[in-house]
N, C-alpha and C positions, 0 to 999 in steps of 0.2 A: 787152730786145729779143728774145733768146732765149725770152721766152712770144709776147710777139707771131708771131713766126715759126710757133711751134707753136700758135697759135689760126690762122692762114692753113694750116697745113697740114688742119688740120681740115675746116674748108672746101671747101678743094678737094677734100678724100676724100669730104663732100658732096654735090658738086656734080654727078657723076655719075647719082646714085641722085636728085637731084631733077629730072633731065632725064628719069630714065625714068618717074616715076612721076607726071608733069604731068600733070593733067585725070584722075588714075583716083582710082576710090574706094577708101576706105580702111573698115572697119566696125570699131570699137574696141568691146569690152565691159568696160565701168568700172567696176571692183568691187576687192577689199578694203580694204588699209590706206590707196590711194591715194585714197578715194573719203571717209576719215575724218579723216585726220591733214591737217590744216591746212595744213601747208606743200608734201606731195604733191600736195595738191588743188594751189596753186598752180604748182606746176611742170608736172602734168597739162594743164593748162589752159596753160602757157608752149608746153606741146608739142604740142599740137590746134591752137592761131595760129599755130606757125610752119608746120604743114604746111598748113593755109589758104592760111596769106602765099605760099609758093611753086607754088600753085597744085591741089596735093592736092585731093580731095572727103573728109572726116572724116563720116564716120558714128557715131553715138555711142549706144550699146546698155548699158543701165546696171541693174543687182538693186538689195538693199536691204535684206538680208533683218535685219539686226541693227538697223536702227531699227524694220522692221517689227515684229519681237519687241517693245522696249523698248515702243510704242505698245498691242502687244496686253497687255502684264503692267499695263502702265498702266492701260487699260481694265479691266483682270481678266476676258479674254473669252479662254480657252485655245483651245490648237490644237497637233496634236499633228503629228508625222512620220513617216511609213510609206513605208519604202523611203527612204529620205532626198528624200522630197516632202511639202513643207507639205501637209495637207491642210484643203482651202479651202472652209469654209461660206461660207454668205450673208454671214454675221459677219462673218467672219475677211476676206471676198473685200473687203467696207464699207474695212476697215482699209490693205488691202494697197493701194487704190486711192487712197487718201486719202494713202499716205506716199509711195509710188511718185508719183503725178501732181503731188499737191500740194504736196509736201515737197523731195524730193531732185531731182524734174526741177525745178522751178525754178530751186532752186540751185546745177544744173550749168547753166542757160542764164544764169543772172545772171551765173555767174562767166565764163562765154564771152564774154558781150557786153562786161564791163568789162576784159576784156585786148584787146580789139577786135578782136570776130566780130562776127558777124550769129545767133545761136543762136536756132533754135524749135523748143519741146519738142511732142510728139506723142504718143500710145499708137496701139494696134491699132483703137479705137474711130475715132476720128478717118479721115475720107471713107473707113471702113471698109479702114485700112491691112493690117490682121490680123484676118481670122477661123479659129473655132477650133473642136475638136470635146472633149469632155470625152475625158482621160485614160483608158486603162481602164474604159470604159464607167462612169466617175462613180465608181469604188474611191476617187480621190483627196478627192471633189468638184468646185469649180469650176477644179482645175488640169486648164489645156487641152493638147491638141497643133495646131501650125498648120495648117491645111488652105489656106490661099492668101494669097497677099501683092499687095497694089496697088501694084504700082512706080511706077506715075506720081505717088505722094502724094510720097515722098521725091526723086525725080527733078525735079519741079518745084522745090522745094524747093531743091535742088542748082544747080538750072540759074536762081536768084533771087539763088544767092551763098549761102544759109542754112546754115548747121552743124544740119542734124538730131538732135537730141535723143530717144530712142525708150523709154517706157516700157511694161515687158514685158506688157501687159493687151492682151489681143486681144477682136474682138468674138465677140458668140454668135450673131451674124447674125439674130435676130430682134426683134423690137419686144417691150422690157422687160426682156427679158436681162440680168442682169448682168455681162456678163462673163468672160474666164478670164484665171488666173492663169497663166503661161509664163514657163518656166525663163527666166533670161537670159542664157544660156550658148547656150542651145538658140534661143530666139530670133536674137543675133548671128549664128550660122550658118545658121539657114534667110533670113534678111535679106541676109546678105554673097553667100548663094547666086543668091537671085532678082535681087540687082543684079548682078552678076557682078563682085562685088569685085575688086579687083586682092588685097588681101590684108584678113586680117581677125587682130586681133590681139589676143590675151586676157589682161588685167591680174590677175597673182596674189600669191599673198604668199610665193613660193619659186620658184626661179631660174629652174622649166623639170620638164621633165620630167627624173628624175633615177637613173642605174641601182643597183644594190645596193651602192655602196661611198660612194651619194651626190654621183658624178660626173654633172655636165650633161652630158647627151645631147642636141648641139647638132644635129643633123636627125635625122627619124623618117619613114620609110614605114609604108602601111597594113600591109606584112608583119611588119616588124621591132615594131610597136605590138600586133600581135595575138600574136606570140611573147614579149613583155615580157609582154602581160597574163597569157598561160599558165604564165609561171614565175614571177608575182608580183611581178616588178619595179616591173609599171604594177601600181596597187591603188588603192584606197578610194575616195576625194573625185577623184582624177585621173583614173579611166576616165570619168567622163561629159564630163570637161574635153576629150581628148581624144577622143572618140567626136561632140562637138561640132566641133571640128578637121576632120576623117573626114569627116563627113559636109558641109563647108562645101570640102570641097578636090573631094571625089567630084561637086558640083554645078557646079563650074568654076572653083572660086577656086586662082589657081596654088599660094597658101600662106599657111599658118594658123601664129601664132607664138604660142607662150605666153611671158609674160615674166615677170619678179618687179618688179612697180610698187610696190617698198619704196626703189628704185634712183631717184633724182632724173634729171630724163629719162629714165627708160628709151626711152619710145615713139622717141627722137630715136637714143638710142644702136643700137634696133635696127634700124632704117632707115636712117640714113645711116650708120654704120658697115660697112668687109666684113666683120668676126667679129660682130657683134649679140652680146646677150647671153644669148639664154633659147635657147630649142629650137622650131623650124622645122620644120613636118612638112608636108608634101607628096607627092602621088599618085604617083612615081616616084623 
């Protein structure tokens, strides 16, 4: 009886946080361990239906980049990384599109639909969702940056009942084009930005942003982010994590979370929980 009790208590700590976030949308970017290990993927997918079922909008923003590898060594077609960006021939752009659209978005809308969503997968191609301008004047190749977003593709979408599925290839806006490749980091925030996400939240494989003794750093301002960076605290792999954050809270989303998706619900514990688990950063 005493678990019973404390599963109602739950609940109603809940219940709260799904009255307030009724009908807004949510933009998730679905990447590391959660996105490979078998049983996170399910639980992943436990926790995108329940925030459907209580009336959420789930947005679903997803990379790839480690099966993308294994397909390119497969091939024996190399590609190398400059500044820690793929950079993306015609070649490579063939590959990235084939595992992104054809591989892994499937099988996040397959597994949506069989936990019972409604899931439909898209890219930036599709009624011209994302188009894109090459990176550094083409330094990368076909790695893009966004230049405009068609909210009404996903909003329709939304307003159909649909769990959005979003892979990171935007258009080149012209007839033939292949293409660009877009971070999906970088994508989730300019997406979460243009819908005006209520919140957008980033699956990783470490707890949060974390300071020099390896303590969670559970909220973060643009100040206190740009002061971490100057002394080193914030580094490597997590300044662009965060500078995606930044740049998706500076466009109007109240709050951008990083979490560690190695945690069986995180996405559930960070939301309906008052302490969440990872690190929350927002404009104030």
């Amino acid at each position: 009886m005493k678990k019973k009790i404390e599963q109602a208590k739950l609940l109603l700590e809940a219940l709260p946080y799904i009255k307030k976030y009724k009908d807004q949308i949510f933009v998730i970017k679905y990447g590391g361990s959660a996105q490979i290990n078998p049983e996170l993927k399910d639980r992943f997918a436990q926790d995108v239906i329940l925030l459907y079922m209580v009336g959420i909008k789930p947005v679903i923003v997803h990379g790839g980049g480690k099966k993308i590898n294994e397909l390119l060594d497969k091939l024996e077609i190399k590609s190398e990384f400059v500044d820690g960006l793929r950079v993306t021939t015609k070649e490579v752009m063939e590959v990235v599109e084939m595992v992104l659209c054809g591989n892994i978005n499937k099988e996040i809308i397959n597994l949506l639909n069989m936990h019972g969503a409604k899931a439909l997968g898209l890219t930036g191609k599709d009624g011209k969702f994302m188009t894109a301008h090459a990176k550094a004047n083409g330094k990368y190749g076909l790695v893009g940056e966004i230049d405009d977003i068609n909210n009404s593709v996903v909003e329709n979408l939304l307003n159909e009942k649909f769990i959005p599925v979003v892979a990171p290839i935007a258009s080149g806006g012209e007839l033939g084009h292949p293409g660009f490749n877009i971070n999906a980091d970088l994508a989730a925030s300019k997406i979460a930005g243009s819908l005006k996400a209520r919140k957008i939240i980033f699956m990783t494989d470490i707890k949060g942003v974390l300071d020099k003794d390896k303590n969670l750093l559970s909220t973060l301002t643009k100040q206190e982010i740009e002061d971490y960076k100057a002394d080193g605290t914030i580094h490597g792999g997590m300044i662009p994590k965060v500078d995606a954050c930044l740049e998706a809270v500076e466009a109007g989303v109240p709050k951008a979370h990083i979490i560690d998706g190695r945690i069986e619900h995180s996405i559930l514990l960070e939301v309906f929980t008052s302490d969440g688990i990872g690190t929350v950063i927002k404009n104030k």
